[in-house]
C-alpha positions as CSV (number, residue, x, y, z in Angstrom):
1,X,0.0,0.0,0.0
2,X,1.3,3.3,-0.8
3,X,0.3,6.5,1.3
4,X,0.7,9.8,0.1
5,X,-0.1,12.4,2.7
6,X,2.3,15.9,3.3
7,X,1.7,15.5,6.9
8,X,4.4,13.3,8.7
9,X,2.4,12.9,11.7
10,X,-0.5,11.4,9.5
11,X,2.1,9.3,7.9
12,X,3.2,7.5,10.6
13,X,0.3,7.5,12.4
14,X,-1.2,5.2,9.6
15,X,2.0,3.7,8.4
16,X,2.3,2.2,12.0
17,X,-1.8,1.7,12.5
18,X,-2.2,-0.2,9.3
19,X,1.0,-2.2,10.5
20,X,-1.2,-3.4,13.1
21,X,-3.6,-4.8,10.7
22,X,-0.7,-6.6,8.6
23,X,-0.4,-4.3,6.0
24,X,2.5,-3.1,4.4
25,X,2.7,0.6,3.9
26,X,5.1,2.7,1.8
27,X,4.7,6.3,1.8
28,X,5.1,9.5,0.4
29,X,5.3,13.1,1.1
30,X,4.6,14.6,-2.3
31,X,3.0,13.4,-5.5
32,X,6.3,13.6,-7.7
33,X,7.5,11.0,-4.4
34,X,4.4,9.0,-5.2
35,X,5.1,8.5,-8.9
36,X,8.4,7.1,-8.4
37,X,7.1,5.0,-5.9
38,X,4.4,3.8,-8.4
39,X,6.5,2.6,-11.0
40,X,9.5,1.0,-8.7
41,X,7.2,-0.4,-6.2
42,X,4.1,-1.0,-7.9
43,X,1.7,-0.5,-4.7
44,X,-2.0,-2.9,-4.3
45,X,-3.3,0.1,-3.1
46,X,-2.7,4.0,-3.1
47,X,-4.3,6.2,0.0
48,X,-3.5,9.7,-1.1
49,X,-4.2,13.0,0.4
50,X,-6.4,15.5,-1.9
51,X,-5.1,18.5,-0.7
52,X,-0.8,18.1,-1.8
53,X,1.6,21.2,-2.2
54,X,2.7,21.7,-5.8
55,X,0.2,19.2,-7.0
56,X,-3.1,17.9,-6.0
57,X,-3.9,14.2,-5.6
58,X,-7.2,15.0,-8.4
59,X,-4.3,15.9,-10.7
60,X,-2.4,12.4,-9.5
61,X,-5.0,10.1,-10.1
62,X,-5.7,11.6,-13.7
63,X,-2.4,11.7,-14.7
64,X,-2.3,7.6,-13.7
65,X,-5.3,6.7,-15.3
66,X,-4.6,8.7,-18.5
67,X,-1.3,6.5,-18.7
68,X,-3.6,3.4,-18.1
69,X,-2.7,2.5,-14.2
70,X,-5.5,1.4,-12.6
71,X,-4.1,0.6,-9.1
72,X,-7.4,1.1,-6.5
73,X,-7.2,4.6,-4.5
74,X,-8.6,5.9,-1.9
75,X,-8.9,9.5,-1.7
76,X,-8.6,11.4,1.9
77,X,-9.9,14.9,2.2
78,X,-11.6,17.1,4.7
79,X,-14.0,18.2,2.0
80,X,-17.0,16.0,2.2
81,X,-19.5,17.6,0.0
82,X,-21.8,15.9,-2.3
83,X,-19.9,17.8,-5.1
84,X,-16.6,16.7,-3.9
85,X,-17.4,13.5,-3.3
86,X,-18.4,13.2,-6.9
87,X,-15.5,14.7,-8.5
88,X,-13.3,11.9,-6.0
89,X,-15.1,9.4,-8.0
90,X,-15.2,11.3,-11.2
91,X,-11.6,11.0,-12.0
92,X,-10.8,7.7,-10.9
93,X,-10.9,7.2,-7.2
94,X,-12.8,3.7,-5.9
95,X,-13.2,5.1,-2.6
96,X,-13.4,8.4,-0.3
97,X,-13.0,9.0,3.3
98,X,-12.7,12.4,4.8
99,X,-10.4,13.7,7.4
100,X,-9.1,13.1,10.3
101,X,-9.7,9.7,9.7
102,X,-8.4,6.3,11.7
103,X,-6.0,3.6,10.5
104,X,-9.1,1.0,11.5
105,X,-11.6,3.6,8.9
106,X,-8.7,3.1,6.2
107,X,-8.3,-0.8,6.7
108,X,-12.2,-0.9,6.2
109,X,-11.7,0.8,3.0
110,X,-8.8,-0.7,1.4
111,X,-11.4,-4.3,2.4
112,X,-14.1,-2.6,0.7
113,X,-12.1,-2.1,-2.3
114,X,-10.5,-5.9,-2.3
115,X,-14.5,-7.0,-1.8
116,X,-14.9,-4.8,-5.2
117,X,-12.7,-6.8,-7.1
């Protein structure tokens, strides 16, 4: 799983959280980080912040789909509008869960997504 947050405390926090539920987490602290981390680790998963410095994660998930990866994400924001959440889903996202948010809330997620598939 690959999480891409700018945040450290938010990193670690689920880094070590999801640990506890036996996943293995990579992360990230800015989308040109994520990309790398894309192609040279190839992550089952991506959890990525919305908001990111320098590039958003809307802008992230296009720019992967439009070169045909198709890795499940899940898309974590503090915006939780209708509108938003349709525009998370709109450009590729499988799943949405808005800040602050739990490592137990992100483990249901990424099982909602495996269910999915």
């Amino acid at each position: 799983m690959l999480e891409v947050d700018d945040d450290h405390e938010t990193l670690e926090m689920l880094r070590n959280g999801l640990a506890q539920f036996g996943a293995t987490v990579i992360t990230a602290a800015t989308v040109n980080e994520a990309r790398t981390l894309v192609v040279a680790e190839t992550p089952d998963v991506i959890v990525l912040d919305l908001a990111m410095p320098e590039e958003d994660g809307f802008s992230f998930i296009s720019d992967l789909r439009s070169r045909r990866i198709d890795i499940p994400a899940i898309a974590l924001t503090a915006h939780v509008r209708t509108e938003d959440r349709a525009r998370v889903m709109a450009v590729g996202f499988q799943q949405y869960v808005s800040k602050p948010t739990t490592p137990l809330e992100i483990a249901r997620a990424v099982g909602a997504l495996r269910n999915q598939a």
